[in-house]
C-alpha positions in Angstrom: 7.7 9.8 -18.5 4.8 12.0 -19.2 3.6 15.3 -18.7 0.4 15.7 -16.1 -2.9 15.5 -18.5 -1.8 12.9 -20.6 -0.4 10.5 -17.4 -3.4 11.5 -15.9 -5.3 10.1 -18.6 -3.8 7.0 -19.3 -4.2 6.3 -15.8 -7.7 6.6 -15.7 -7.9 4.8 -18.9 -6.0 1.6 -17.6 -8.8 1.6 -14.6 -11.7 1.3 -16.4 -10.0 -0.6 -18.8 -9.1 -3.0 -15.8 -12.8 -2.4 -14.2 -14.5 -3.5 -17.6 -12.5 -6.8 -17.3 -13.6 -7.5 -14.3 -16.7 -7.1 -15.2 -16.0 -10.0 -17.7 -17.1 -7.5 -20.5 -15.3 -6.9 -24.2 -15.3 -3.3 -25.0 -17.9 -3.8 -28.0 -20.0 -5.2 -24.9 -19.5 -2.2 -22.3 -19.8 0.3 -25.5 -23.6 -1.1 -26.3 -24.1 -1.2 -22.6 -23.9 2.5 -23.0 -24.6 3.4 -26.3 -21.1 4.5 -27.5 -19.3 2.9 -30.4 -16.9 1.0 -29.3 -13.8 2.9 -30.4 -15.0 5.7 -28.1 -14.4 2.9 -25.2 -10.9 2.4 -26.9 -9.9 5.6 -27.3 -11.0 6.3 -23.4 -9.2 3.2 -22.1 -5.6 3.9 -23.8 -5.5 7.3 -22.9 -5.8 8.7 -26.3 -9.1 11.2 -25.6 -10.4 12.9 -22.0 -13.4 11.6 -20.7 -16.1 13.5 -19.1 -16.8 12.9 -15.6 -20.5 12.1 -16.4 -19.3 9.6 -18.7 -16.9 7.7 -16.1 -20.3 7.5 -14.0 -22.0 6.1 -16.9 -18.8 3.3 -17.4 -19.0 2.6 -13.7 -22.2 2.0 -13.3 -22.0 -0.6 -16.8 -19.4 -2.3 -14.7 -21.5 -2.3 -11.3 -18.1 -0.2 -9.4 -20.0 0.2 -6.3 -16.8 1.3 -4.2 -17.7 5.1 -3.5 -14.0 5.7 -3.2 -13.1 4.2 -6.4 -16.0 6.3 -7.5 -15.1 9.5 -6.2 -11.1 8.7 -7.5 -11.7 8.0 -11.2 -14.4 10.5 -11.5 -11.7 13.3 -10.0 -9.7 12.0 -12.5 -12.2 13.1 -15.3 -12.1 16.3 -13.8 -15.2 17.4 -11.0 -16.5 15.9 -7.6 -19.2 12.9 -7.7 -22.0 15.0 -8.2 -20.8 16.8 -11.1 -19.7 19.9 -9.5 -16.3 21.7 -10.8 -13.5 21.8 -8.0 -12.5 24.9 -6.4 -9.3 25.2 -8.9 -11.5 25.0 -11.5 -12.2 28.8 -11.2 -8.9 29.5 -12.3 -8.5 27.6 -15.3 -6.8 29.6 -17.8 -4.4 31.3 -15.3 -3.4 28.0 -13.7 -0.9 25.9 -15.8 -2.2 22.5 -17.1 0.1 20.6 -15.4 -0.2 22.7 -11.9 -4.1 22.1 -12.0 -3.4 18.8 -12.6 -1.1 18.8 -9.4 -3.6 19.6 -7.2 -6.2 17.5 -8.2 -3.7 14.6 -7.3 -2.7 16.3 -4.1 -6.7 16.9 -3.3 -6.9 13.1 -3.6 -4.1 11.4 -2.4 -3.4 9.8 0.8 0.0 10.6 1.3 2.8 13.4 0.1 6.6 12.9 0.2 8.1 15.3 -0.7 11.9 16.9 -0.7 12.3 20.7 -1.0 16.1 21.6 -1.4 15.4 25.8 -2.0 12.1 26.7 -0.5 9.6 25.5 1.9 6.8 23.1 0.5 3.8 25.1 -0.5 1.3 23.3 1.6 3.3 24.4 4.7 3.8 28.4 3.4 2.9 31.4 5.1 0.8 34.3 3.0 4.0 36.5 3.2 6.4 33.6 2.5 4.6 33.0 -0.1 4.2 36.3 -1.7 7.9 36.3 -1.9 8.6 33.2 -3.5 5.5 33.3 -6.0 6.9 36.5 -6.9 10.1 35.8 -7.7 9.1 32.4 -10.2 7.2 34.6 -11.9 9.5 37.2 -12.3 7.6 40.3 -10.7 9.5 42.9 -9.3 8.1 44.6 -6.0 5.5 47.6 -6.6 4.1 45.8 -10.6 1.6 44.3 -11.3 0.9 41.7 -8.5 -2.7 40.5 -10.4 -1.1 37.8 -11.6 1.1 36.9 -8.0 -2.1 37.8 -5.7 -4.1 34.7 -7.7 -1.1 32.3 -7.8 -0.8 32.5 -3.8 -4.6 32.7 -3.0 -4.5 29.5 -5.0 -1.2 27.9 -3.2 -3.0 28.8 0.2 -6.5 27.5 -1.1 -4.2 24.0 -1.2 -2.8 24.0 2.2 -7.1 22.8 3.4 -5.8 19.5 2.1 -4.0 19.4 6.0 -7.4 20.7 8.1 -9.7 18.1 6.5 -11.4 15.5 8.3 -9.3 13.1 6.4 -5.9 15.4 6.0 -3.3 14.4 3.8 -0.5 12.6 5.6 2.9 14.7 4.4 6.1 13.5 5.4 8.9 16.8 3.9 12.6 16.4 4.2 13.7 19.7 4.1 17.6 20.4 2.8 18.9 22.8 5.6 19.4 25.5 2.9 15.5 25.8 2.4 15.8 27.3 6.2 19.3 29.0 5.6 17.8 31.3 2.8 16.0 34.5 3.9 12.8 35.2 2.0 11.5 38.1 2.3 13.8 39.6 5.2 14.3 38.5 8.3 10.7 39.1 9.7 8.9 36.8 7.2 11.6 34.3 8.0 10.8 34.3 11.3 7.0 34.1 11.2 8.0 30.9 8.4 9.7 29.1 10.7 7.5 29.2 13.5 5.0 28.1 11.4 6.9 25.2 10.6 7.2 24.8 14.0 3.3 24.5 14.9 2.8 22.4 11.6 5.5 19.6 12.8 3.2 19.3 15.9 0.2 18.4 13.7 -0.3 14.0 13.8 -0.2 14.0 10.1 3.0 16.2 9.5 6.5 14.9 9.5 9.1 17.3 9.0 13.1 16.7 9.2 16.0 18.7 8.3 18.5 17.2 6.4 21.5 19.0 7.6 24.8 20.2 5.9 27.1 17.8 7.6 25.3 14.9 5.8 27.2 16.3 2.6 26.4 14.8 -0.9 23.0 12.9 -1.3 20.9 11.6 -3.3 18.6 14.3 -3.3 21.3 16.6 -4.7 19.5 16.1 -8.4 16.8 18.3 -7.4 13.5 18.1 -5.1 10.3 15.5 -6.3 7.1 14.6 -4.9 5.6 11.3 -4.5 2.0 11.0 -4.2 0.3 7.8 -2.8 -3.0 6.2 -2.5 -3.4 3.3 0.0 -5.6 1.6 -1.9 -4.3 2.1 -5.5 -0.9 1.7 -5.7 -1.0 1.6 -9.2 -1.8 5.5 -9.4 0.8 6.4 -7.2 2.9 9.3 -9.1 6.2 11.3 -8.8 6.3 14.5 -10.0 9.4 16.7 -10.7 9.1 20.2 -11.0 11.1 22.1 -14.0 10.8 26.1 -14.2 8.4 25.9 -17.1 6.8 22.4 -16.9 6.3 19.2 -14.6 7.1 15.8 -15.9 4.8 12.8 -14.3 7.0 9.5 -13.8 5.0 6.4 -12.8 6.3 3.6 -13.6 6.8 0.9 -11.2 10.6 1.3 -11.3 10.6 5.0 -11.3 8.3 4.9 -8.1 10.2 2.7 -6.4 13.8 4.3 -6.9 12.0 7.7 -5.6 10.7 6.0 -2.9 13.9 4.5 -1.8 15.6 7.7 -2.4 13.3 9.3 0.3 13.7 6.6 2.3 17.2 7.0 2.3 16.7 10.9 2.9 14.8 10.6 6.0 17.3 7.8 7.4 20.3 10.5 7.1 17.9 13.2 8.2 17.9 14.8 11.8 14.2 13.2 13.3 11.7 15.1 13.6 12.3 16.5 17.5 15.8 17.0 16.3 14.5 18.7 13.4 12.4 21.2 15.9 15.6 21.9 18.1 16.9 22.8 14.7 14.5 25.1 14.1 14.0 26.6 17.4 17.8 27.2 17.5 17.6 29.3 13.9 14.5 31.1 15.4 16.3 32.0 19.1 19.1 32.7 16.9 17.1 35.2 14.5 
């Protein structure tokens, strides 16, 4: 269990540390490849120091890494695209938690979400209102203060949701506990607009939404919501996050990943499907 820059880290670290072997290189051998000392190498490959994304090129190159995925992946780790250029969340550093930043740029990346939600709707599937209200009320602003802080932490939360309108969107799967749409945020008209907006994002080919409905009783989920994020062709990155109303805590170790994953496999089996799931919500918004 870690919290998000040093798992971040130590993840990039183990790949090039895996990379270099491949490569059939010591790390005194890959440090004169690139003019370092080799305790910089060290330092990189267990996690113990950041590495600048210039420098992860430099590695890469040493090792011949010609994949431009692999590429594009360990370099976000470092922290900017390919070409050296900061990411958009980058303009907020300094208002944006370490660990949130770090959130996204795994989200920006990854190939799949899971995610349960037990008191609000996931914030890649918020609307601007919906998510006013919700951003307001973690950050403890009352109506009619001073929204500076609010107005940058939803810009930011709908600057996220492009991850679903790219040309290769993030495949999200949500099981949604029926109290996220029980609870009105906002009053009864920005519920309304939420749901249909749930609505038109189920029908999206990369979108999965169900409702996991009261009758279903206890479940495993009761412990609180999580996200998994996947990569298809690095399992070994794959991460679950929990969220904690002053930090996150990255788990990834294999058995941690695979007793969320069977959690949320359980979830979705005990879930309504997803045409149930809109019937559900068309029946809360006829009902509204």
């Amino acid at each position: 269990m870690q919290y998000g820059p040093a798992v971040r880290r130590r993840k990039l670290g183990a790949e090039l540390r895996a990379l270099r072997a491949r490569a059939g290189l010591t790390s005194g051998q890959a440090a004169r490849l690139v003019g370092w000392h080799q305790s910089k190498v060290s330092r990189i490959e267990t996690g113990r120091s950041g590495v600048k994304p210039a420098d992860v090129r430099l590695l890469l190159d040493a090792y011949d890494v010609r994949d431009p995925e692999l590429h594009e992946l360990l370099v976000m780790l470092a922290g900017s695209d390919e070409d050296g250029r900061q990411h958009w969340w980058h303009a907020y550093r300094g208002l944006l938690p370490s660990t949130y930043s770090d959130f996204i740029s795994l989200e920006s990346q990854a190939d799949v979400m899971r995610t349960l939600e037990n008191s609000v709707v996931p914030g890649l599937l918020q609307t601007p209102e919906y998510a006013r209200e919700v951003t307001r009320a973690a950050v403890g602003r009352a109506p009619g203060g001073d929204d500076a802080l609010v107005d940058v932490l939803v810009k930011v939360r709908l600057a996220r949701q492009d991850v679903l309108r790219s040309n290769t969107p993030l495949r999200l799967s949500v099981v949604l506990d029926e109290a996220v749409l029980r609870r009105t945020v906002g009053g009864p008209d920005v519920m309304a607009r939420q749901l249909e907006r749930l609505k038109e994002a189920a029908h999206l080919p990369h979108v999965r939404i169900q409702v996991l409905p009261f009758g279903v009783g206890a479940h495993v989920g009761v412990t609180g919501p999580f996200v998994i994020f996947s990569f298809t062709n690095r399992s070994d990155l794959d991460v679950v996050v929990l969220d904690h109303l002053t930090s996150s805590l990255y788990l990834e170790r294999k058995e941690d990943l695979h007793a969320y994953s069977e959690a949320f496999d359980s979830l979705q089996v005990h879930a309504l499907s997803p045409k149930d799931t809109l019937d559900f919500i068309a029946g809360l918004t006829d009902g509204a």
